[in-house]
N, C-alpha and C positions, 0 to 999 in steps of 0.2 A: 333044584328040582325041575326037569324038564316037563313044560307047557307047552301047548300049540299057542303060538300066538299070532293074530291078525295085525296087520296095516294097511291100511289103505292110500292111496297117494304113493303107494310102495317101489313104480316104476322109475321114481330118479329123486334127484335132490335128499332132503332131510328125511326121505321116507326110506329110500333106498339105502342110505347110512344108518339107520335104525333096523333095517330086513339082518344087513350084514352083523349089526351088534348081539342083536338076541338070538340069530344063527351061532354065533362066536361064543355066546354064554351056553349052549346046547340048548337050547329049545327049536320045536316043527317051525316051519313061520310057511303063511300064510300069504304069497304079494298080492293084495288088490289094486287093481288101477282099472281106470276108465281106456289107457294105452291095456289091449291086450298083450299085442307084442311085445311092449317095456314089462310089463308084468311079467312075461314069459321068460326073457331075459336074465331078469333079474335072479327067479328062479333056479335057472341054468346057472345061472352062476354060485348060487349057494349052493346046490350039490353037485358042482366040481369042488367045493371045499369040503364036502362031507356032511353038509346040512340036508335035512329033508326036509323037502321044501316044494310049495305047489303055485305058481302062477295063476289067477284068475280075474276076468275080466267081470267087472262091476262099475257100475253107477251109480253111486251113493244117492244120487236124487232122487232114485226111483226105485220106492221098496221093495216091489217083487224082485230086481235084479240085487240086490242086498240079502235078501231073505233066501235065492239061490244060491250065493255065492256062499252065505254061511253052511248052506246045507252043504253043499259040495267040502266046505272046511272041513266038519265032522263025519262026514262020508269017510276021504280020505285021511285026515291028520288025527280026529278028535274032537272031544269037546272043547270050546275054547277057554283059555288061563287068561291070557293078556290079550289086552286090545291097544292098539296106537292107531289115535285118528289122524291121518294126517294129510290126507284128500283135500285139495285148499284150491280158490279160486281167487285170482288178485284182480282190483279193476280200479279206475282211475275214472271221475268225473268231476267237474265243479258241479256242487250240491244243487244249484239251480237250472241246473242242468242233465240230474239227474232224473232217469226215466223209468219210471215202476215196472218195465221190462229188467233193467238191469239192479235195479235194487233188489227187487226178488230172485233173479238168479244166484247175484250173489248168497242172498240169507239160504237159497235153496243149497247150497255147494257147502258152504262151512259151516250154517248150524243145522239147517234140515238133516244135510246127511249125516251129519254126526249124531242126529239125536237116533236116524235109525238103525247105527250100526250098533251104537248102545244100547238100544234093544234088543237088539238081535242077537247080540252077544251076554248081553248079563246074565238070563235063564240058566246056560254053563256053570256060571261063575257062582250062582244062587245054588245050585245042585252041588257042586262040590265045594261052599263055604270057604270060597277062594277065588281073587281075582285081583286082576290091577286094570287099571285103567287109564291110559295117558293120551288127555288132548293135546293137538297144538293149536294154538291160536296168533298173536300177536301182540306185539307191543304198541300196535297201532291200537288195540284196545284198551291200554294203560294211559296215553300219553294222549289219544286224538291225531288224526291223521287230514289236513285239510285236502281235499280232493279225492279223497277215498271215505269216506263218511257213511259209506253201504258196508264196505269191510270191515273199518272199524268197529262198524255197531254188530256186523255178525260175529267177529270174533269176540267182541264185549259179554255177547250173550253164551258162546264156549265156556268162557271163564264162568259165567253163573251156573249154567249147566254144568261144571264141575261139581262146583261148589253144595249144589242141586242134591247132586247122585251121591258124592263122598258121605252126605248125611243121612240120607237115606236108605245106604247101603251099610252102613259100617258095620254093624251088627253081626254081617253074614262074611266077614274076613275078606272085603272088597276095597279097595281102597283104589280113590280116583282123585289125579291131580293132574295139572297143568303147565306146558312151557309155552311162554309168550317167546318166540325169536325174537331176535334182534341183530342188523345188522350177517346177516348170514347168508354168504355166496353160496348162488342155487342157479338150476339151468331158469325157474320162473325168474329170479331175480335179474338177471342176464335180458332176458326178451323183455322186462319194461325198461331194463336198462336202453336197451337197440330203439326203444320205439319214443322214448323221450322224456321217459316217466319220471325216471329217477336218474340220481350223478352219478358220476364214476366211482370207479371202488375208492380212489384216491381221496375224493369229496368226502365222501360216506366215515371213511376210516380214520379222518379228522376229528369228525365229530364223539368219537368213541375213544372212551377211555385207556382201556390198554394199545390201543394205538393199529388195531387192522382187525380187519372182517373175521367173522367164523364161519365155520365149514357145519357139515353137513356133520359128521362127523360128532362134532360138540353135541349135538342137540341129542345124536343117537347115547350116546353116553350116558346124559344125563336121564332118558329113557329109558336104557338099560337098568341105570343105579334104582330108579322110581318103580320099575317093573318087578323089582326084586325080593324075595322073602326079607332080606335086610331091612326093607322100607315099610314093612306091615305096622309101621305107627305112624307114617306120613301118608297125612290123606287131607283132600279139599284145600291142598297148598297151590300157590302160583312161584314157580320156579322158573326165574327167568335167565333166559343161557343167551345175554345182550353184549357181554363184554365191559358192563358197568355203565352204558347208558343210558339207562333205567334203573334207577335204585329208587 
């Protein structure tokens, strides 16, 4: 059944591989990105495949620019089906070294905006007794991440915020669930790569069981399968698409 469905973060990486998937399954979609241009983009690019599909620039952090962006979604595309949050901000600090400027940034990027996109979107989803919902979060929020201890605790709170909504909603044919990544080569992964953050893909790919990185691609998959009528009895799950480094 074709849905308008929103993403956010939609300009590259796992966001962008998720536009492509639910384009490929026949639903609108929706790019949101804080890059207008990458938003636009990506657009273009789905309807040289035949998807319809609208580029829009938003800021998750900041509700009235969320609150337009959705208008303009149902303007154009519809009420909205699907939502994939995938707007995400990475940061690196030792914890005592941490600065209430950057700790609130972060929690403002990954759970602030996610909780207002889910507002913004459910109303839809309540009206027509239909919806999915897919965060992403992290596996840093499973596992604990030393030197990132902002992220981990905002994406920690993703995951409850799942958990949160799935129950709350279920009643009305909504179902909201979760992929922690792991291990998955992104252009963000790349820049803390350059700047010293993190090891080589070589490093990384050691540590993980089937033996090498995942793409953008995997995570859009498994977003697709979660976003699906198929899945109208999975809800408030953590689905994690790590490669078996997290179990």
């Amino acid at each position: 059944m074709m849905k308008v469905a929103v993403v956010t973060g939609g300009a590259s990486g796992m966001g962008e591989a998720t536009c492509h998937e639910l384009g490929r399954r026949g639903h609108r979609v929706a790019v949101l990105d804080i890059d207008e241009s990458g938003a636009q983009r990506v657009a273009e690019d789905l309807r040289a495949q035949g998807v319809t599909s609208i580029g829009i620039a938003a800021d998750v952090t900041k509700r009235p620019s969320v609150d337009e962006a959705f208008a303009k979604v149902r303007s154009e595309l519809g009420p909205v089906g699907i939502l994939v949050t995938s707007a995400g901000l990475v940061g690196f600090a030792p914890f005592l070294e941490l600065t209430t400027d950057a700790w609130t940034r972060l929690l403002d990027v990954n759970l602030t905006g996610t909780f207002h996109c889910c507002q913004a979107a459910l109303p839809d989803m309540v009206d027509a007794n239909w919806g999915r919902i897919v965060m992403i979060s992290s596996s840093s929020a499973q596992r604990g991440s030393p030197g990132m201890a902002h992220y981990a605790a905002a994406k920690g709170g993703v995951i409850s915020l799942t958990k949160s909504l799935a129950r709350e909603f279920a009643l009305q044919g909504i179902t909201v669930n979760n992929i922690p990544p792991s291990g998955i080569e992104t252009p963000m992964q790349h820049r803390s790569q350059e700047a010293g953050h993190l090891p080589s893909n070589e490093t990384m790919a050691a540590n993980i069981p089937v033996g090498h990185l995942g793409t953008g691609d995997d995570i859009a998959a498994a977003v697709g399968f979660l976003a699906s009528d198929e899945a109208g009895y999975i809800t408030g799950q953590v689905l994690g698409v790590n490669g078996g480094s997290i179990l």
